[in-house]
N, C-alpha and C positions, 0 to 999 in steps of 0.2 A: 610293725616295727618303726617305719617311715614315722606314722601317725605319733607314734610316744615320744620321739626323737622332736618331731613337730611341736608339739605341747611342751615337751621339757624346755625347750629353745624360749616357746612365748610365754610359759607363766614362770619361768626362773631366769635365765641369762638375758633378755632382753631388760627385765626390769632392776637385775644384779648395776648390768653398763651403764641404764640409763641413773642409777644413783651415784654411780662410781663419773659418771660425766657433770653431773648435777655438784659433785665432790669439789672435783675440778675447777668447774666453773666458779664456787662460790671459793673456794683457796683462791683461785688467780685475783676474783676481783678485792680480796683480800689484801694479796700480793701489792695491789696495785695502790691499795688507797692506805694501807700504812707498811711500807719497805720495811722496816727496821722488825725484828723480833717478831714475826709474824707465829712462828710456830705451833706458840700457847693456844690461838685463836686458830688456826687450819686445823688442830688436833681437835677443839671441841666441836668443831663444824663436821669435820668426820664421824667424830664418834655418834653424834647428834642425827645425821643423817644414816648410820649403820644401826641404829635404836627404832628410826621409824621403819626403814627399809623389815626390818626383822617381825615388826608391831604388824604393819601392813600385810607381809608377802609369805611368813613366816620363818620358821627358822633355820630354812637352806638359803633361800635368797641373805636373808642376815649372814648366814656364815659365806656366802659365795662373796656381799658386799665387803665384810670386813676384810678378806684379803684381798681385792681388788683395790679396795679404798687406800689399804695398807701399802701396797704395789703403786698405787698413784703419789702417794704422799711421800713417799720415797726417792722415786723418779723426779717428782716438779717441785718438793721444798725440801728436800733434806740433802746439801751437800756433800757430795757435789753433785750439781745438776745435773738431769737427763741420764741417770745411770742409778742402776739398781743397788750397785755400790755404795757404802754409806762409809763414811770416816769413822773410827775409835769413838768419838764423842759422841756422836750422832746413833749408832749402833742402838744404845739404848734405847734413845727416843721410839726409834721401830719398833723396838722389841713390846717396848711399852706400851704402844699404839694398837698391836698386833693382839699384844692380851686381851688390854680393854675393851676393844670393838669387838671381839668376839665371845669374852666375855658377858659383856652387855647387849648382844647380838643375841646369844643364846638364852640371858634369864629373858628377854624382851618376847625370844621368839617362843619360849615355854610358856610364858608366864597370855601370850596370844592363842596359844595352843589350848589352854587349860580353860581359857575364857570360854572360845568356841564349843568347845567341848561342854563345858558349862549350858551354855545357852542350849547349843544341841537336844541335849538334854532333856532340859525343859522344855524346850517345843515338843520332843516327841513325845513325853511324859504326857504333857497337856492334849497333844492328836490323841493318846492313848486312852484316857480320860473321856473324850469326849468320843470316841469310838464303844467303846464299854457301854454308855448311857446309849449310844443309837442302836446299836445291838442288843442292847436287853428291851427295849422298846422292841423289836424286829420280829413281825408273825410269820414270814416265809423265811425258808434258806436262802433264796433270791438276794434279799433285803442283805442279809446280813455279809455273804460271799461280794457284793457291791461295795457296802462297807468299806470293810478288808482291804478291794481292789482298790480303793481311790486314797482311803490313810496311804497304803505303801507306793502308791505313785507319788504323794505328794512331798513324801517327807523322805525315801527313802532315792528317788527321782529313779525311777525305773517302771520295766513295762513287767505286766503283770496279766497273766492271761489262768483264770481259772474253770477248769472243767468238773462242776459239781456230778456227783453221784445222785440219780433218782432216788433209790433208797441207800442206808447205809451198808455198807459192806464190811467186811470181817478184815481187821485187821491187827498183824503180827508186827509190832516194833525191833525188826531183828537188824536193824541197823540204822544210824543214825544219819537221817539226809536233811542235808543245808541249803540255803542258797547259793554259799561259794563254791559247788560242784557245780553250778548249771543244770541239776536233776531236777523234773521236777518232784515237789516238796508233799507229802501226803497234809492232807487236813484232818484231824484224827485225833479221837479221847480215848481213851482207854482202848477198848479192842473196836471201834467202830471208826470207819475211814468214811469223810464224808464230801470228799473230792479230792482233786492236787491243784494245784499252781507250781506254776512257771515264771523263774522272777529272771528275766534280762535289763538290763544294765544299760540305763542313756549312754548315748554316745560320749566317748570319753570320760565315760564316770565305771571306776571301779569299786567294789563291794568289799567293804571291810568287814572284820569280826563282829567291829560294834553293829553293824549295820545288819549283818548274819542273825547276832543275838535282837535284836531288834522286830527282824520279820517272824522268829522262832517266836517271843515271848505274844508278837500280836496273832498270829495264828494258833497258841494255846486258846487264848481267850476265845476267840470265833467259835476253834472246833467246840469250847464250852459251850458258848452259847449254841451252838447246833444240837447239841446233846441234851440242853435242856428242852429247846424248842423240839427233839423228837419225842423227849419222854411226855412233854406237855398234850403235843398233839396227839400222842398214843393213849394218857390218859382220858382226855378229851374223847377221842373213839371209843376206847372203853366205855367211859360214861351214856354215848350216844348210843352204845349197842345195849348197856343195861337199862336204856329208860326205852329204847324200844321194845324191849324184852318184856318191859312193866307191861306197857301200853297194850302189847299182844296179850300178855296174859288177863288185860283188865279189860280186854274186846271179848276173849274169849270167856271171861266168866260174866260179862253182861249179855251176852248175844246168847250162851250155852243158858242163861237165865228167863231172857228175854223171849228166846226160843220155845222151850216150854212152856212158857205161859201160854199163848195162843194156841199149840200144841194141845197140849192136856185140856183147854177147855174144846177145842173141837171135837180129839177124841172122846171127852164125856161128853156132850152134845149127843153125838153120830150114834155113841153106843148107848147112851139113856133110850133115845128114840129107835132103835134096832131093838133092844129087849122087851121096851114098855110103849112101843108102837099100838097094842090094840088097847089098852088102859090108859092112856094117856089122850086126851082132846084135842079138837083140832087146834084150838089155840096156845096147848103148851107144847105139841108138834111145833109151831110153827112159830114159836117162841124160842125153842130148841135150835130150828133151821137157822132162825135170825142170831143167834148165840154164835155160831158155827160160821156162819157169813162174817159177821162184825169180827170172830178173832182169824178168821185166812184172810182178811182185808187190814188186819193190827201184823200181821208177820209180811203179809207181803208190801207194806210200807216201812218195814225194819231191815228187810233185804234189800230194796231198795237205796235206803237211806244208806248203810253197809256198801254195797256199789259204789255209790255217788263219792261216797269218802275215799273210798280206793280209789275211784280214777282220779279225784282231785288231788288226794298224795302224789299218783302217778303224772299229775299235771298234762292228761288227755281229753279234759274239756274244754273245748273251743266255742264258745257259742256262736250258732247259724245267724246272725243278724239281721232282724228284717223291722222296718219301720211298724212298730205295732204301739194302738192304744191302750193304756194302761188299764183303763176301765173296763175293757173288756177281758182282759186277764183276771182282773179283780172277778164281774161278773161269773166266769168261768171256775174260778174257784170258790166260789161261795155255793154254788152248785152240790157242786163235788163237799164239801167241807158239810152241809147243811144233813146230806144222808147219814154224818158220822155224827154229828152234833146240831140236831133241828133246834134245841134252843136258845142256840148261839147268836147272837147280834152282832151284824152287821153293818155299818153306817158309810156307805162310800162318798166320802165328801170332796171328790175327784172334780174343779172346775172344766166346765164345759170346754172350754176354750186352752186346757193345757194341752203340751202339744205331745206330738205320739212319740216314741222312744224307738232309740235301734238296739233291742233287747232278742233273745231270744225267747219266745213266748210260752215254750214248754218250761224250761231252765228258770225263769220268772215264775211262773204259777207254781213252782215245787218252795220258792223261797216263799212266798206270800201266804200257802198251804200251811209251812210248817209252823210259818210266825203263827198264824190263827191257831195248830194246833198246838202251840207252846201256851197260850191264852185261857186255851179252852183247859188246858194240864194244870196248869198252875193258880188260876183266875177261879175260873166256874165254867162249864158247860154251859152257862146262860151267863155269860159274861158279853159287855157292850163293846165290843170291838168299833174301832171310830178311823177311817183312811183319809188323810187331807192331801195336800198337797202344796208346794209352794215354787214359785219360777225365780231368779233372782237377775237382776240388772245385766249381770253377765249370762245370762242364758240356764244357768247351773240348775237344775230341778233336783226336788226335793222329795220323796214321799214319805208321812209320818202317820205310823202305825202303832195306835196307843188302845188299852184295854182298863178297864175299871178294875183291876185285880190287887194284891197286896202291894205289888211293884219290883220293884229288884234294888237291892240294897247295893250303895256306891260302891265297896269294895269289891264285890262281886260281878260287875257291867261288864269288865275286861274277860273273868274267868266263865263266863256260859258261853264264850264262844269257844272256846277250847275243848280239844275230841274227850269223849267219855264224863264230859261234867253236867251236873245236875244240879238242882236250886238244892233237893233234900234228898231226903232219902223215904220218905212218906208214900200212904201208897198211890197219891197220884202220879209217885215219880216212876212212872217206866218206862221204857225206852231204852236204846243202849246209850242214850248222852250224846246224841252227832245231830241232830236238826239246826241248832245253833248253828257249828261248826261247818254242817254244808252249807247252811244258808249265807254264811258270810263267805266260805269260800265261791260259791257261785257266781255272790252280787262284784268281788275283785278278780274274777275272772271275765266279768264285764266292764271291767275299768272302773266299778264305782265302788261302794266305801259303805257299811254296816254298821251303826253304833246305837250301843243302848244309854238310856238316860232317864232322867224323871219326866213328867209329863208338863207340856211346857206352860199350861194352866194352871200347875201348881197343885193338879187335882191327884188325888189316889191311883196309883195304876203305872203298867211297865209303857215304857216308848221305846220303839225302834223308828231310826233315821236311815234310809237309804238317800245318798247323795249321789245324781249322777252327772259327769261333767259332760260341758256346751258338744264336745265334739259328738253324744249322742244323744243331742236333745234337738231335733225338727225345725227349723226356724219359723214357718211358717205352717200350720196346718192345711194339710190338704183333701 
């Protein structure tokens, strides 16, 4: 109570006295510099000063000034002096006085009223405006609940504390809550609540209607924009669970494909040579054997490769690190490569002097493996596979792995590393579509970088780039 009494004193009667003395002052030096018929001139000096007083301070200070001014002009120019008492003739004059200055008091302090208001307005029209545009921009709740918080601090000059809902909650509009209760306020679109706020009030600042209607109309929009952002992201997950859904299904009918293939040729293998064991020679026995070996060595590099892709979804390969030379990785896999495919070419064009790598050496020869067997798939079995190498200024190594084959078409470089994709559909294409796929997830799980491109001779044939940065490249060979 103290406090209101306080403020009413310094924004209204303080500034009412100081114009009603201001009044004074300028009547006396009036008084002073033409005695005779002063009246005409202390009347326009008043009303002039009950005009700005009202323009300025608004329309209580104007009406407080105009009968103060009225009350002074009375006392100190209207005979008889020092008395509030006015003569018959003089009567008027006041009367007149009284009107005018409050009159003009009041269109002055309306006509300041109506500005503000005005202008109000438009400032918050325009905060509004430009809240709308950052909100519809806004991927989290976070983002847009921010928003909200700092528009109504600034324009509305109050404290604003919001406690967002995880997800949305159910809610019943069975009563209508404002700011001018003090409750807080639900956040909410139709039947979904999706937090409340709390609007307190700066010091010495009280909440109007307009001000009520204001936080109401900006909190529709929010709660809208939340409602969109949840349908958004809920379609979004939708989406995510029907393309995983695809993906399963398109694992399951390449691998349920994939499967049988190796399958059915062992089984015929096993059982041709179980029935026709003593008719059959030793070398189509053992033609048979080697049938039966080559396809439980094509399934168990399909489980394998199956594995490796789950755990790199699951993001559980860490590779072991150990300073190892790359040529010897190569050597090791051409090994292994050569029993699948002896007339395969290989050309390791690995300089003597490039320096060893902190790779892990098993995780390395499964990518270098696959590249050769992607070569040998799509190229030829007697395709010229060619390994070089390059170091760059900054330390950055290079190895580039390119094949005499038809090549890979540019709109296609991006999509063979992607799971389940294949060049054709031909029947060298088997496999379930994940060699690529691991291969480049393994090489960025070593911090380095898989890209395909044309060959950089210009010549016929696919190129792979693996780039790996300074921090695992040896400075010095040891």
């Amino acid at each position: 109570m103290l406090n209101k009494i306080s403020r009413f004193l310094w924004r209204k009667i303080i500034p009412s006295l100081a114009f009603s003395a201001l009044a004074l002052a300028g009547g006396s030096l009036i008084d002073w510099m033409t005695p005779a018929n002063i009246i005409t001139e202390v009347s326009l000096l008043f009303v002039t000063l009950n005009v700005i007083a009202a323009i300025r301070f608004g329309l209580v200070v104007g009406g407080i000034v105009a009968i103060t001014n009225s009350m002074v002009f009375n006392y100190f120019f209207i005979y008889p002096l020092y008395s509030l008492r006015a003569d018959p003739e003089s009567t008027a004059v006041v009367i007149g006085l009284i009107v005018s200055t409050l009159t003009c008091s009041l269109m002055a302090g309306r006509m300041t009223e109506v500005l503000k208001q005005n202008r109000r307005f438009i400032r918050r029209r325009n905060a509004l405006i430009d809240m709308m545009d950052e909100i519809s921009e806004a991927n989290t709740p976070q983002a847009i609940f921010k928003t909200l918080q700092q528009l109504l601090e600034q324009t509305v000059h109050c404290s604003v504390h919001i406690t967002p809902y995880p997800t949305p909650r159910k809610y019943k509009p069975s009563q209508h809550i404002t700011a001018l209760g003090g409750k807080p306020m639900p956040i909410a679109y139709g039947s979904s609540c999706f937090g409340v706020m709390k609007i307190t009030p700066n010091a010495g600042r009280v909440l109007t209607i307009e001000d009520d209607k204001f936080i109401e109309i900006c909190t529709q929009h929010c709660a809208q924009a939340l409602n969109r952002l949840s349908l958004r992201n809920e379609a979004t997950e939708n989406l995510i669970m029907s393309e995983k859904e695809a993906l399963r299904s398109t694992l399951l009918s390449s691998i349920s494909h994939d499967l049988k293939t190796p399958l059915a040729g062992i089984v015929g293998s096993l059982s041709t040579l179980q029935q026709l064991k003593d008719r059959l020679s030793e070398d189509d026995q053992n033609e048979l054997l080697k049938t039966a070996e080559d396809e439980a060595e094509r399934l168990n590099r399909l489980i394998d490769n199956v594995l490796a892709m789950t755990r790199l979804d699951a993001g559980v390969i860490l590779p072991k690190r150990s300073w190892t030379p790359v040529a010897e990785i190569i050597d090791d896999v051409k090994q292994r490569i050569h029993k699948r495919f002896p007339s395969l070419k290989i050309t390791c064009g690995i300089s003597p002097d490039f320096p060893r790598l902190s790779i892990e050496p098993t995780l390395f020869g499964q990518v270098l493996q696959n590249l050769f067997e992607n070569s040998a798939k799509y190229a030829s079995e007697a395709a010229h596979i060619t390994i070089a190498s390059k170091l760059a200024h900054n330390r950055t190594a290079t190895l580039i792995i390119m094949d005499d084959g038809p090549g890979i078409d540019a709109k296609n470089r991006k999509a063979i590393f992607e799971k389940y994709q294949r060049m054709d559909e031909g029947d060298r294409a088997y496999g379930a579509g994940l060699g690529l796929a691991i291969c480049r997830g393994i090489v960025e799980a070593h911090g380095a970088t898989l890209n395909a491109s044309k060959r950089p001779d210009d010549k016929k044939g696919a190129c792979f780039t693996i780039k790996i940065p300074r921090n695992y490249v040896e400075k010095s060979n040891t």
